[in-house]
C-alpha positions, 0 to 999 in steps of 0.5 A: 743451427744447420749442422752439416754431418756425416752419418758415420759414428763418432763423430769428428770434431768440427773444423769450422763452426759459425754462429749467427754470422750476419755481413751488411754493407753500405750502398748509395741506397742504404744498408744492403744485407750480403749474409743474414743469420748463417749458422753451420757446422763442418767436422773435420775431414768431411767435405762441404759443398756450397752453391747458389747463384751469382750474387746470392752471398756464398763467396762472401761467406767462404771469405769470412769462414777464412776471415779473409773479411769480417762480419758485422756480427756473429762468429766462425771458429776455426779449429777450435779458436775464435777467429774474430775474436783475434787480430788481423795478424793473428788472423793471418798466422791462424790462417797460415797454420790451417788453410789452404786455398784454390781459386778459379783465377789460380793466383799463380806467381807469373815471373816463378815457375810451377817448382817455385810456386809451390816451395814458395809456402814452404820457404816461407815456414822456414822448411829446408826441404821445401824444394824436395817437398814441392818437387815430389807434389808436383810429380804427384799432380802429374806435372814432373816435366813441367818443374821449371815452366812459367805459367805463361808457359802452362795451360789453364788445367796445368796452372790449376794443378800447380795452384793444387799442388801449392796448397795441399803442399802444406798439408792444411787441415782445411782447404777452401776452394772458390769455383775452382774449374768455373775458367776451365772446360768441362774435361779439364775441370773435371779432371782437376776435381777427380785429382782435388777429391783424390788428394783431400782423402788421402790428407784428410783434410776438410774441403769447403768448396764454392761451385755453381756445378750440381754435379760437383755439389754432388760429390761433396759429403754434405751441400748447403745452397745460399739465396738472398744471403740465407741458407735455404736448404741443406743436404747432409750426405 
């Protein structure tokens, strides 16, 4: 098993932990394997970078660490559970108890605004501070003035930082990203991963992230690379 681990002592207990996790699907050509015999670790409060080119398997393998899909054998366990192990709605509510994401198409709500994009987690759960909530992580991410603006009315670095307030809004234990500035320009992009490091240290929370950008793999604790559905190396940092 790759373990993807901090040399600082003790420890932390992992966040995600997978075995053997193997993903086939079938093509007009036959069985075509997308993720072969992938095993890790990642302890909670690190961060874990993973990268390879396009097509070789590695937002695949972020879903399935979310169990957004599901393999056609092996395991991830998440926070302790086993998530294939449960329903599909059991799945849904782990996911929702523990995960937060960020995505490169930010998957914003058009007709909310930003305030309203983020209280929406929060109205969810039943939280009766959820406009003060999302009000005060907007101001945190730099967007107090933008509060009522739809995000036809934002710019991309602007929807990405309502897409980061929405999820570190629930302080989630883990927080998965898939190419987060891939449709942003340099400057803004790297602006909006200074500010998703920031706020990951300040939470504690666990950040696996998709990126074809080295300098980003880079800054994460520990980097694994994917080709051909394997992991062909590993950097524990």
């Amino acid at each position: 098993m790759t373990s993807i681990a901090s040399s600082q002592t003790p420890s932390p207990a992992p966040a995600i932990v997978v075995h053997d996790l193997n993903k086939v699907v079938e093509d007009s050509s036959g069985p075509l394997t997308i993720l072969h015999n992938i095993s890790l670790t990642v302890p909670a409060g690190e961060s874990l970078a993973i990268v390879g080119a396009s097509g070789s398997g590695k937002s695949t393998l972020l879903s399935l660490l979310a169990g957004l899909d599901t393999p056609t054998s092996g395991q991830v366990m998440m926070c302790g559970h086993s998530l294939f192990d449960m329903s599909e709605d059991e799945r849904a509510a782990h996911r929702a108890s523990h995960v937060g994401f960020v995505f490169q198409s930010f998957q914003l709500i058009a007709h909310l605004s930003a305030l309203e994009n983020v209280m929406l987690p929060l109205e969810l759960r039943g939280d009766r501070e959820a406009r003060r909530k999302a009000t005060a992580m907007l101001e945190r991410v730099g967007l107090g003035a933008r509060l009522r603006h739809r995000p036809a009315l934002l710019s991309g670095g602007e929807q990405q930082r309502v897409a980061l307030a929405r999820a570190f809004v629930m302080h989630p234990a883990i927080l998965m990203a898939d190419e987060p500035t891939g449709s942003l320009d340099h400057a803004t992009g790297q602006s909006i991963m200074d500010l998703m490091f920031e706020l990951n240290r300040e939470n504690g929370t666990t950040l696996i992230l998709v990126t074809h950008d080295v300098h980003i793999a880079q800054r994460c604790h520990s980097q694994i690379r994917i080709s051909a559905g394997q992991i062909i190396h590993d950097i524990s940092g």
